[in-house]
N, C-alpha and C positions, 0 to 999 in steps of 0.2 A: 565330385569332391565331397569329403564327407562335413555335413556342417551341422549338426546336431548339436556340438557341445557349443556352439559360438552363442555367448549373453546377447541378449538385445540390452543395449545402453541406453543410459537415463541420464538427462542430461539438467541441471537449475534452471530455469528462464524467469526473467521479468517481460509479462508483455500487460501492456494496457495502454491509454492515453490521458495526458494532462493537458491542464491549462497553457502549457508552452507553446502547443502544435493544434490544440482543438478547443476551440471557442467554446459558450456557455452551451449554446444551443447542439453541437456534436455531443459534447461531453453529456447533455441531457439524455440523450440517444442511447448513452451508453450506462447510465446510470444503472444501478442495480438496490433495491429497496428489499430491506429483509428475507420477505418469502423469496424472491430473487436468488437472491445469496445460498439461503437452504437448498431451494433447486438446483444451482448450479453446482454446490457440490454434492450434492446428490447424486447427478449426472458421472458427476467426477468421477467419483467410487464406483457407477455400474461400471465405465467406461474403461475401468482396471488403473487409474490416475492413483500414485501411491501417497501424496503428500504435497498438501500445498496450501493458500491462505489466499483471499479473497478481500478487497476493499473497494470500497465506493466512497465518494467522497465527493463535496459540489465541485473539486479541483480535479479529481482524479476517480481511473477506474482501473485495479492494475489486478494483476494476476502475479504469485510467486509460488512456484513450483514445477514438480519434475515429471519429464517428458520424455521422450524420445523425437518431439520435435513440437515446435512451438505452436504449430497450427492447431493443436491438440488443446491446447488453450485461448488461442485464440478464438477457437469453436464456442466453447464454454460461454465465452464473454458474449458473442452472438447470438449463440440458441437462447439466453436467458435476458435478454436485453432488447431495446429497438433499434440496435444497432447491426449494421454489415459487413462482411469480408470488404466489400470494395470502400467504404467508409473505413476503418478500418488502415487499412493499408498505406492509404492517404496522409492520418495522421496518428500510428497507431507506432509504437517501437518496442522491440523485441533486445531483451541484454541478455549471454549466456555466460552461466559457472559466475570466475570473479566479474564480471562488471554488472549482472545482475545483484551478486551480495553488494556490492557497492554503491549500485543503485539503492537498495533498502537500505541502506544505511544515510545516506542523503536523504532522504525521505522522511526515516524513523527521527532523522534529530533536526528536522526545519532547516537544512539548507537547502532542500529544493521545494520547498513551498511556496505558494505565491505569495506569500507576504513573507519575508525572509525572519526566520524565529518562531514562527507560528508553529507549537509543539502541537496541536491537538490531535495531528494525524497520527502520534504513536498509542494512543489510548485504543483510536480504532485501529491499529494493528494487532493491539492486546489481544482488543476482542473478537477478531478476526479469527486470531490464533486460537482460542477457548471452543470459539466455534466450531470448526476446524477440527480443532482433540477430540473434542465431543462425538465427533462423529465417525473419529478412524482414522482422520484425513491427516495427521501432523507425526512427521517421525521424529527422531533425537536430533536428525542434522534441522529440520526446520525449528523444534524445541531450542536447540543452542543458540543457532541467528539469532530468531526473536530476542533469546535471554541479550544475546552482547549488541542488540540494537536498543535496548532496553536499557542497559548498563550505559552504553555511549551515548544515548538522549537524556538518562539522568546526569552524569556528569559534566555536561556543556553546560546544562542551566546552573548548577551549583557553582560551577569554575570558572563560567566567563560571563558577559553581559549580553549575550546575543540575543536574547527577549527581555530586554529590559527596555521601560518604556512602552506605554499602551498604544499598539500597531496592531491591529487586527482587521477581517473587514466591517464586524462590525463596529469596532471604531471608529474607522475610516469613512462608514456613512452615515454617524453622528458625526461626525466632522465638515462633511459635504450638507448636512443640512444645518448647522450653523452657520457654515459661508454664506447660503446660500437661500436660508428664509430669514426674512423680518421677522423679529418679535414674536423668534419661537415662542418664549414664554407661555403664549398666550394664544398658541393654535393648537389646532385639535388634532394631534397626533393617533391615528391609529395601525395597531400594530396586531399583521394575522401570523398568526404561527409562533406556536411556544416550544421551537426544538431549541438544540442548544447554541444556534446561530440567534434565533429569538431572542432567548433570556439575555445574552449576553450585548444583544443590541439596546432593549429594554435596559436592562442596568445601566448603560451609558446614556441612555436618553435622561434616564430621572437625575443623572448623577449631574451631567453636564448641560441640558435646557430647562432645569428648575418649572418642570412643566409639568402644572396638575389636570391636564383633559388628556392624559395618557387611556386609552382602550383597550383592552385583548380580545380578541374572538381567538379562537383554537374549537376545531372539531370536539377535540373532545374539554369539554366546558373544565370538568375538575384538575387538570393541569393549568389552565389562564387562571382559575381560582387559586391554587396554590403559589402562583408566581405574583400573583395580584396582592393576594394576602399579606408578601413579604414588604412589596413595596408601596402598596395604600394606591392602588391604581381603580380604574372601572372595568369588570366586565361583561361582556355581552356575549348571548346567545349567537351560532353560527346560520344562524336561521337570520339575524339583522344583520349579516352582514351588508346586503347591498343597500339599508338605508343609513349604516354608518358610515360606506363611502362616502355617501352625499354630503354629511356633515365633515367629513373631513380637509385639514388642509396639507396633510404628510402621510401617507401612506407605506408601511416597510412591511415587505410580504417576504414571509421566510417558515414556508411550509414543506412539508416533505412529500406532498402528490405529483405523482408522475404525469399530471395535463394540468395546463391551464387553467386555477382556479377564478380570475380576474380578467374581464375583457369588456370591452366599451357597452357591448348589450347591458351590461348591469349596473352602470354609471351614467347617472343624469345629472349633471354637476351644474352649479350656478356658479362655482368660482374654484381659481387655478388650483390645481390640485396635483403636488411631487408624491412619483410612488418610486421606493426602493425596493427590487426586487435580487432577494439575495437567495434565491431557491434556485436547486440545479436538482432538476431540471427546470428552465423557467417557470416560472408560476402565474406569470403576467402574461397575458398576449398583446405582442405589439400593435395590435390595429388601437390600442388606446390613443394610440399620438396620432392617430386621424382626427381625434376627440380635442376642440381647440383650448388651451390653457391644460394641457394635461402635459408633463416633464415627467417622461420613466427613464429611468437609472439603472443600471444591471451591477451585479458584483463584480466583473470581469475590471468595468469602467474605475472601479472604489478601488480594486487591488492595484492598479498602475500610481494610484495615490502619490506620492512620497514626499517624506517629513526630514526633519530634522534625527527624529527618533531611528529612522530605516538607516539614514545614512551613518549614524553611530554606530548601529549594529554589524554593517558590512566592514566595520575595525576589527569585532572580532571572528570573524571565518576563520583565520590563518588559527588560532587556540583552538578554534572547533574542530577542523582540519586535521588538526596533530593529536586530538583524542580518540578522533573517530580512528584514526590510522594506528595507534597504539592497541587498541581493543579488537581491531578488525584481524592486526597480525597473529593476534591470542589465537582469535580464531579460527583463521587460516590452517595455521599450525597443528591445532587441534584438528581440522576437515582433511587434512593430509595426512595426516596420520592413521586417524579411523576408514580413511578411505581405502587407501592401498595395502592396508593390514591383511584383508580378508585374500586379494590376493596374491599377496607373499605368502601367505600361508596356504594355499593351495599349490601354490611355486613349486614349494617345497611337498606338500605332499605327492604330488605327480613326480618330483624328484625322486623321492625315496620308492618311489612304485618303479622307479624306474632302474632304480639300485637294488629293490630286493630281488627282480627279473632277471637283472645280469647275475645278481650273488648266485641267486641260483642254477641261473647256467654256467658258470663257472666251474661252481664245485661241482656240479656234475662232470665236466667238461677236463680239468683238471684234477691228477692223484691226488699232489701236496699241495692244494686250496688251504690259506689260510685263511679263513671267513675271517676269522676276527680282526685282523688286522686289514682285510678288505675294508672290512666295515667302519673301523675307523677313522680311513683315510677316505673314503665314500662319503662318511657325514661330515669331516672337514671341508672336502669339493663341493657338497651341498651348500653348508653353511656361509662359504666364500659367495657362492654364487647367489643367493636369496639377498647376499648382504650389498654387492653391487647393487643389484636392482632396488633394494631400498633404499642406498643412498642417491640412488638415480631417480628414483621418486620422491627424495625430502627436498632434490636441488629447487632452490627459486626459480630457476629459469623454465622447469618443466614444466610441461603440459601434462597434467598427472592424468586426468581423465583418456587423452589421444593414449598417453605409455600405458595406462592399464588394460586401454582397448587392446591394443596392439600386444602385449605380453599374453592375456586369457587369448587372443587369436593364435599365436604363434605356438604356446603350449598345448593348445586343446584344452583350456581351464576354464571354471569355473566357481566365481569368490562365491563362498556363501552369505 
């Protein structure tokens, strides 16, 4: 059987894992840190992948783009990570076409985050996507998502209250060390890592424990200086760090190294000492709580929190809900249409190839061949029939991707 003209199809996928299904320490596994990210789609491009977008996150590590099948990405995520197929599969989940856009869209506007509200994940989609362009990797269709996941993330925060109210985790472990130490005020707080789980935990300590033995260490010194500078804090060389532990009574480590910067070898403590560890990949190693008087805390622990502030928030999903669902259908509409365009119109070109065949055996075939009025009646029968099959592709109920496979199989076409 002749199969030359039959496309190979591409098909959306979301594949990656979250905090739902894989704990700190998997998701650490799977983490992907910049040159990461470069590489992987790097890979992408040799690998003929025509468009897609890449996120790492301490929550999450996901993949959005087109395939021919999802392994294809699920590869990507493994060859560039310390993560495995059989890891992986465990707690790893794959969405295709609509419930992967539906999934970025949950995503992009904090209702599937682990602290419900929490916008910051659409920033790194932004720049996911920039990435991404940068490199080749981003088409119109993954350009429009981004845009109406972008539009549906800004409108929920302007329209409804679903991040109103300071819930975060780093909040939430300014919050867990007020319950939870005496007389902050007046302990020695030190704090390693100035990304932007750092600053933002920093801002809440000075704001809400009225605490002036606040520390930075950060590798690289002139970022704790600049964050130091705003809020009148101390900082220290990454080279003291292991005799600032000693001094300390609260430790919050929120660095972006993929091992273990802190572990009981470099701790000789004379008194109890809480460390929060909000890096994903852990940044702390557990053998510290061998260490007696030593209480480590993970972000996983902070994100199950819940206040007053979370349970307001879950009032408005149903406003969130009905915006994301208004802006999703724009775009639907809009992916339906540019979709099966290309093959209506080849529909119809192999139609007409197939009318000017006949016209011409016709008139040869026939004295008093009327072409012209052939012809006219030929591009009416065409026109009917291109016109079914697109209102068979605008219906909601189809399966537009299955009907256009199946139309380019049956004609011998090929959309351009």
């Amino acid at each position: 059987m002749e199969n030359n003209n039959v496309p190979k199809h591409l098909y959306f996928y979301s594949v990656g894992l979250s905090y739902k299904k894989a704990d700190a320490e998997v998701r650490g596994q799977f983490s992907l840190d910049a040159v990461a990210k470069t590489r992987l789609l790097e890979q992408a491009k040799n690998e003929g992948i025509e468009s897609l977008i890449v996120t790492s996150t301490c929550n999450r590590t996901e993949i959005y783009g087109f395939a021919e099948h999802p392994f294809q990405l699920i590869k990507l995520i493994c060859d560039n990570s310390n993560g495995s197929v059989d890891a992986f599969q465990k707690v790893g989940f794959v969405y295709k076409n609509q419930e992967a856009i539906n999934h970025l869209f949950r995503v992009g506007t904090g209702l599937d985050s682990q602290i419900l509200g929490d916008f910051e994940i659409i920033s790194q989609i932004k720049t996911s996507f920039i990435h991404s362009k940068s490199m080749g990797l981003a088409n119109a269709f993954m350009e429009r998502l981004v845009n109406a996941v972008i539009q549906a993330s800004k409108r929920i925060k302007t329209e409804t209250e679903i991040s109103s109210g300071a819930t975060s985790v780093s909040f939430a472990s300014v919050q867990y060390i007020l319950k939870n130490v005496e007389d902050i005020s007046n302990k020695n707080i030190l704090l390693f890592g100035t990304g932007k789980i750092g600053r933002n935990t920093c801002e809440n300590l000075v704001k809400h424990t009225k605490n002036e033995h606040i520390t930075l260490i950060n590798r690289t010194k002139d970022k704790a200086e600049k964050l130091a500078g705003k809020l009148n804090l101390i900082v220290k060389d990454y080279s003291e760090l292991h005799l600032e532990l000693q001094k300390a009574d609260v430790v919050v480590v929120a660095t972006g190294a993929q091992n273990p910067t802190v572990d009981k070898a470099i701790l000789n403590l004379k008194k109890p000492l809480l460390i929060l560890d909000l890096s994903i990949p852990k940044n702390v190693n557990e053998n510290v709580e061998e260490l007696e008087g030593v209480t480590l805390i993970h972000m996983d622990y902070l994100s199950q929190l819940t206040d007053e502030t979370l349970e307001n928030r879950k009032l408005h999903i149903p406003a969130a809900e009905a915006i994301i669902e208004e802006i999703k259908e724009e775009f639907v509409t809009w992916m339906k249409g540019r979709k099966f365009a290309p093959t209506i119109n080849a529909l119809k070109e192999k139609l007409n190839a197939i009318k000017a065949s006949e016209l011409d055996f016709q008139s040869k075939k026939i004295a008093d061949f009327n072409e012209e009025q052939a012809e006219i009646i030929s591009n009416r029968i065409i026109q009917k029939i291109t016109t079914h099959f697109a209102n068979h592709l605008k219906d909601d109920d189809t399966m537009v991707d299955e009907s256009i496979e199946w139309i380019e199989k049956v004609f011998k076409i090929k959309a351009s």
